[in-house]
C-alpha positions in Angstrom: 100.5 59.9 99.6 97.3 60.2 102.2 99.8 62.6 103.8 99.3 65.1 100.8 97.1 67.5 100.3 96.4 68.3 96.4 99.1 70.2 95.5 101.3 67.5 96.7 102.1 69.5 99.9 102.4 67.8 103.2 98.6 68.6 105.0 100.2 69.3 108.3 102.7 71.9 106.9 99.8 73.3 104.9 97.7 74.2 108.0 100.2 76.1 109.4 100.5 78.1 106.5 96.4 78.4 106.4 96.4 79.6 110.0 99.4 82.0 109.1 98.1 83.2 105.9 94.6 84.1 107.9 96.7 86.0 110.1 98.0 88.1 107.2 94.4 88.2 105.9 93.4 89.7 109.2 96.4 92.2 109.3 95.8 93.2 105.5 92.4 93.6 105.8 92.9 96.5 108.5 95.4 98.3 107.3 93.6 98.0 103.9 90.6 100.1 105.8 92.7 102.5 108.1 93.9 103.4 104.5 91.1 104.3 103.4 90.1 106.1 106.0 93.4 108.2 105.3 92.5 108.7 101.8 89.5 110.3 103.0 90.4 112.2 106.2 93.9 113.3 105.0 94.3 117.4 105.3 96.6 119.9 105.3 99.6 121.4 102.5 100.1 117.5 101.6 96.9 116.4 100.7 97.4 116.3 96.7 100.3 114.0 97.3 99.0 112.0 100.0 95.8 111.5 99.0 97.4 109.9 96.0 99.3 108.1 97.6 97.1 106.0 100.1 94.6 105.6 97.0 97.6 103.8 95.5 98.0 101.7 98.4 95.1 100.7 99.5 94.5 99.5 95.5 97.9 97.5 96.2 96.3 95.6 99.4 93.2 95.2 97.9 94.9 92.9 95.4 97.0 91.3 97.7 93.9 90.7 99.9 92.5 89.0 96.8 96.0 87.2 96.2 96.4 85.7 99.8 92.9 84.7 100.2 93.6 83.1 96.4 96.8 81.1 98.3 94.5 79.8 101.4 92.1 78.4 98.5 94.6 77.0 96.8 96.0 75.2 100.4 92.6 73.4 100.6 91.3 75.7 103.2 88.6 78.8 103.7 90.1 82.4 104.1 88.5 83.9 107.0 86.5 86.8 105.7 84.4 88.7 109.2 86.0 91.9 109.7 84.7 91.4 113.3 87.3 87.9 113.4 90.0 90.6 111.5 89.6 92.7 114.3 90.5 89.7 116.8 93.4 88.3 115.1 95.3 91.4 113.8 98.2 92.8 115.7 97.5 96.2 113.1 94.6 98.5 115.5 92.2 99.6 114.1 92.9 103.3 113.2 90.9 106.6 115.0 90.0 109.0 112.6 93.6 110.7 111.1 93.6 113.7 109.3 97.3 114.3 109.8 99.7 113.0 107.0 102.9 112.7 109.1 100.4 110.7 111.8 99.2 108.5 108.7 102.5 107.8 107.5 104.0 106.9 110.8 100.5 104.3 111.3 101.3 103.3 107.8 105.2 102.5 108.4 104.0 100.7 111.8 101.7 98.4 109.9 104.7 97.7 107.3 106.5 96.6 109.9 103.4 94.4 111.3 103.2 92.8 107.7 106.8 92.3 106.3 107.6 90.4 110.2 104.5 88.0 109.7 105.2 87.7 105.8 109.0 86.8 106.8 107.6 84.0 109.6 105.8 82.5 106.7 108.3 82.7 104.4 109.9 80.4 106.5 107.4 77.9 106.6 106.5 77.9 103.0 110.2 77.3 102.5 110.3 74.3 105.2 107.0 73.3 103.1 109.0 73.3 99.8 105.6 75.6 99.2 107.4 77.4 96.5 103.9 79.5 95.5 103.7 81.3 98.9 107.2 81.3 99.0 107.4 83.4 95.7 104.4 85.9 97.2 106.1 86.2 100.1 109.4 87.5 98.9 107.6 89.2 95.7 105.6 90.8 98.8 108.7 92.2 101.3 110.8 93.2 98.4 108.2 95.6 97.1 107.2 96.6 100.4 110.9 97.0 101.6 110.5 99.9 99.2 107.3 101.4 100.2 109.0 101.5 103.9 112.4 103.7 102.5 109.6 106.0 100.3 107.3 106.6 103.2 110.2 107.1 106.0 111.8 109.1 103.4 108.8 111.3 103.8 108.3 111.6 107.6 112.2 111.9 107.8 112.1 114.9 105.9 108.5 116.5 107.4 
């Protein structure tokens, strides 16, 4: 049982996810702010709709921020919180200022692709972990986002 951690997961398994979920952290955390920084920026015949839209998502990964730090808690562990650590450990950049909807969309459907590839890596481990609660964010995670990515190429493929 010294082998477990409180949740009765095993504590090597666990780190892995900790180290994975503070990768997603990281990623989420910058495309939650190159999101903004759409919201704001955004121009152009578009902007009612967009504008809108980005609001909407960046309200979306500002829960799921909340959520997947919730998870690393939960683990046993710390969720990294220094935007200047975020910086280091994301694979999503850091976004110049973008003004152009198609541009933000096509940033936005890059960092979709970013997220749903790391969330399915620790889908995987949650599921070796018999972790069902990450397991269950995970897959509620890339099901809705799945979505997100048809809506938003949906856009760009008609623009």
């Amino acid at each position: 049982m010294s082998n477990l951690n409180k949740i009765g997961l095993d504590k090597t398994k666990s780190k892995e996810l900790e180290t994975k979920l503070n990768e997603l952290l990281a990623n989420y955390s910058v495309f939650y702010q190159n999101t903004r920084g759409y919201h704001w920026n955004i121009k152009g015949d578009d902007f009612f709709e967009l504008h809108l839209k980005f609001e909407e998502l960046y309200n979306d990964l500002l829960v799921k921020i909340d959520e997947v730090a919730e998870r690393i808690l939960t683990l046993g562990y710390s969720p990294n919180h220094r935007y200047s650590g975020y910086i280091e450990e994301s694979d999503i950049t850091e976004s110049k200022q973008v003004s152009d909807g198609k541009t933000a969309v096509h940033e936005i459907l890059d960092a979709f692709t970013t997220i749903i590839t790391l969330q399915r890596e620790i889908l995987e481990l949650s599921d070796e972990a018999g972790d069902e609660g990450t397991n269950a964010l995970m897959s509620d995670y890339i099901r809705e986002q799945e979505k997100e990515v048809w809506m938003y190429s949906s856009y760009v493929d008609n623009n």
